[in-house]
C-alpha positions in Angstrom: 83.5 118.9 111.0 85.7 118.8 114.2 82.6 119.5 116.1 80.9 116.5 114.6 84.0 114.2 114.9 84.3 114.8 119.0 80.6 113.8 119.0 82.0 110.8 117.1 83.3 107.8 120.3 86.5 107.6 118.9 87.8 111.1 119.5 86.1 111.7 123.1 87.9 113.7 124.9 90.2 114.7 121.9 91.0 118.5 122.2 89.8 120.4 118.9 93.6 121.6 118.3 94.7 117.9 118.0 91.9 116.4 116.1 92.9 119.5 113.6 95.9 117.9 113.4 94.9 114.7 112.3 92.9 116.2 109.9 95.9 118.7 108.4 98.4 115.6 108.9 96.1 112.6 107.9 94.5 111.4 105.0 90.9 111.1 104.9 88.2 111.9 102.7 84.3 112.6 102.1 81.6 111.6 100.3 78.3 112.8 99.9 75.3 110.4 99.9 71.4 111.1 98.7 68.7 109.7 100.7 67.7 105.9 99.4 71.3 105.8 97.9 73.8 102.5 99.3 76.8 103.4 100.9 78.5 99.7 101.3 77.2 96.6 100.0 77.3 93.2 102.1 80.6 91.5 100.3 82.3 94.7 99.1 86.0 95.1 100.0 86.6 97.5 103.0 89.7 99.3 103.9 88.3 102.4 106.0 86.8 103.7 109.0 84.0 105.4 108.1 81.5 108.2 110.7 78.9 109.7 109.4 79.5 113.8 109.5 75.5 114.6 108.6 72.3 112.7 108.3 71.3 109.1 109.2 72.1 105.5 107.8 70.4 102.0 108.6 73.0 99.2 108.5 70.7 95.9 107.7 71.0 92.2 106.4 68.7 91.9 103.0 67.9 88.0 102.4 67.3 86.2 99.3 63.7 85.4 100.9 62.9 89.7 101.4 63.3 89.4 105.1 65.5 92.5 106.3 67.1 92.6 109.5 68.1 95.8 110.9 71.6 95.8 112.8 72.1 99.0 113.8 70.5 102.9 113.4 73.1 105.4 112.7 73.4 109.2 112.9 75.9 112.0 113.0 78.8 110.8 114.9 78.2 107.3 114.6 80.8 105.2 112.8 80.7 101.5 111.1 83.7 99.6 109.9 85.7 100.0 112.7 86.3 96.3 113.2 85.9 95.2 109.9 89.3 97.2 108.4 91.2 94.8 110.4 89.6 91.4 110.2 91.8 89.0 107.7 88.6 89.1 105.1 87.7 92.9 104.9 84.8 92.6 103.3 81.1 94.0 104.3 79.6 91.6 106.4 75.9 94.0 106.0 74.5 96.6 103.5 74.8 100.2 105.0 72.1 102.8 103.2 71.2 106.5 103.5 68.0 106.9 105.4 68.3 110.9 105.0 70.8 112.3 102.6 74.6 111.7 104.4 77.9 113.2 104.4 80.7 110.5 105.4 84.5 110.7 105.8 86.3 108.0 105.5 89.6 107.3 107.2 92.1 104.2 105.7 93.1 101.5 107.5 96.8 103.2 107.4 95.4 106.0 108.6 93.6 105.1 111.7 97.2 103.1 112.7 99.2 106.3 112.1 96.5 107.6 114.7 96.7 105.5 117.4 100.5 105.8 117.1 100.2 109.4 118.0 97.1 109.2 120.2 97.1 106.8 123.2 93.2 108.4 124.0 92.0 107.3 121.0 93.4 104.2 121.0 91.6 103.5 124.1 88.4 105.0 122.7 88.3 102.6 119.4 89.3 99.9 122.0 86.1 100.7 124.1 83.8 101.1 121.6 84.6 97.6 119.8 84.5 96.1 123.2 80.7 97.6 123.4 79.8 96.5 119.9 80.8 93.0 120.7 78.4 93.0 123.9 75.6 94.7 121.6 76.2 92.2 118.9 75.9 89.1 121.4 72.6 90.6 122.7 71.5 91.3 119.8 71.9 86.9 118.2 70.5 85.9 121.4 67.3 87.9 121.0 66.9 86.2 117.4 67.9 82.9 118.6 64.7 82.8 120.9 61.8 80.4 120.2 58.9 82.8 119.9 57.7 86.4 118.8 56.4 86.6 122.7 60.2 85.3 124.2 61.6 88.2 121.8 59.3 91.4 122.8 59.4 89.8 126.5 63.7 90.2 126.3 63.2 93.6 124.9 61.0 95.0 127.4 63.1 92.7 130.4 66.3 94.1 129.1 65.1 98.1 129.0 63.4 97.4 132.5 66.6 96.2 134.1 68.8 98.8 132.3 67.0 101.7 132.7 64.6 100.9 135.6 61.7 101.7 133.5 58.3 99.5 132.5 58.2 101.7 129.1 59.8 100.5 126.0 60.3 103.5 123.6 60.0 102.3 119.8 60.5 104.4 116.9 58.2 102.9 114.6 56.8 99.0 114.7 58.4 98.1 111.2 62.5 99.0 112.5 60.7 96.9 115.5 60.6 94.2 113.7 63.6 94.5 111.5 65.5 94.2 115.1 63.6 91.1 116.5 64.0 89.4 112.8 60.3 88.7 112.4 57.8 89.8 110.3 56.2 93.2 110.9 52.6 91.7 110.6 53.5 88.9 112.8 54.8 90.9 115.6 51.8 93.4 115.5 49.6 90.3 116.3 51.8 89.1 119.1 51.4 93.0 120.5 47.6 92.5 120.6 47.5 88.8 121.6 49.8 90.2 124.6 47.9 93.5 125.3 44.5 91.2 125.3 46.4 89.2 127.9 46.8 92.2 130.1 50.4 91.9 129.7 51.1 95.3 127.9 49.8 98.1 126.5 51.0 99.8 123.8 51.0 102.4 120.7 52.8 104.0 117.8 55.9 105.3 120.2 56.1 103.1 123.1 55.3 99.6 124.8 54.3 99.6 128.4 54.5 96.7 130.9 51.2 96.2 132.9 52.4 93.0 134.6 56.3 92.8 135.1 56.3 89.2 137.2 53.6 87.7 134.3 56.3 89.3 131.5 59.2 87.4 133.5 57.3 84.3 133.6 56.9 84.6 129.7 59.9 84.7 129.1 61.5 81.8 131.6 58.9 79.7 131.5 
């Protein structure tokens, strides 16, 4: 476990001898989750800081209409709640669920201030990583805020290109695609082909390619 835990952002650059002391000194504890199986419910009370110690969970927004939109994809040494224990409601504001069968510990809210008492380095790393889920968050509502299926797919592919200096999109499947842009799975697969009939893409099951990078920018400023 102390493996998976320096994987985890918050105890980066934690020596192994001191995150066993948090974990001989602190209490914690873990629960096992099957595949399919909900791990939080939007609304539910939250007190803990929870990382996931094996497997993978989907953190989405269900609405009353069916429409699911996925937040965020997370795997071993990825955490959720971390902002939540300390906000004045501390309640759920999305559904977490097993994707694969999960182990989680969970740490109180008590706990993760006795913590940051006694470790200035993680203090900084839960500071950092809240900092970068605020800027991922505010990317994330002004992607859905856009007009069009075509403005949305155009930020996506703008955003990778300027980050990572790269005209190819990697995707892991076209439905958690959709689930990110907020749009129905069908609907975007036609914008794909409108787009790749344009000459503006190419695409397939993994990736999405820019054939024309001034036409994409257009697109989306125009």
């Amino acid at each position: 476990m102390i493996k998976t835990l320096q994987r985890a952002r918050f105890f980066k650059d934690i020596e192994d001898e001191e995150i066993k002391k948090i974990l001989d000194e602190e209490v914690y504890m873990v629960r096992s989750y099957n595949k399919g199986q909900i791990i939080a419910n939007q609304g539910e009370p939250c007190n803990s800081l929870s990382i996931i110690v094996e497997g993978k969970a989907v953190v989405q927004n269900v609405y009353e209409n069916g429409k699911v939109l996925t937040l965020a994809n997370l795997s071993e040494g990825d955490a959720f709640a971390e902002a939540i224990i300390f906000a004045k409601e501390g309640t759920y504001p999305s559904t977490v669920m097993a994707i694969e069968n999960c182990k989680i510990i969970f740490f109180p809210k008590k706990t993760i201030l006795n913590i940051m008492k006694k470790n200035t380095k993680f203090t900084e790393n839960f500071l950092g990583l809240l900092s970068q889920k605020l800027v991922n968050l505010n990317k994330k509502i002004k992607l859905i805020e856009l007009d069009s299926i075509r403005r949305k797919i155009c930020k996506l592919l703008l955003d990778n290109y300027n980050t990572k200096n790269s005209l190819v999109l990697k995707i892991k499947s076209k439905k958690e695609l959709a689930e990110e842009m907020g749009v129905a799975r069908p609907s975007l697969s036609r914008e794909l082909i409108s787009m790749k009939n344009s000459g503006l893409i190419d695409f397939n099951l993994k990736e999405i390619r820019i054939l024309d990078l001034e036409k994409i920018e257009d697109e989306f400023f125009d």
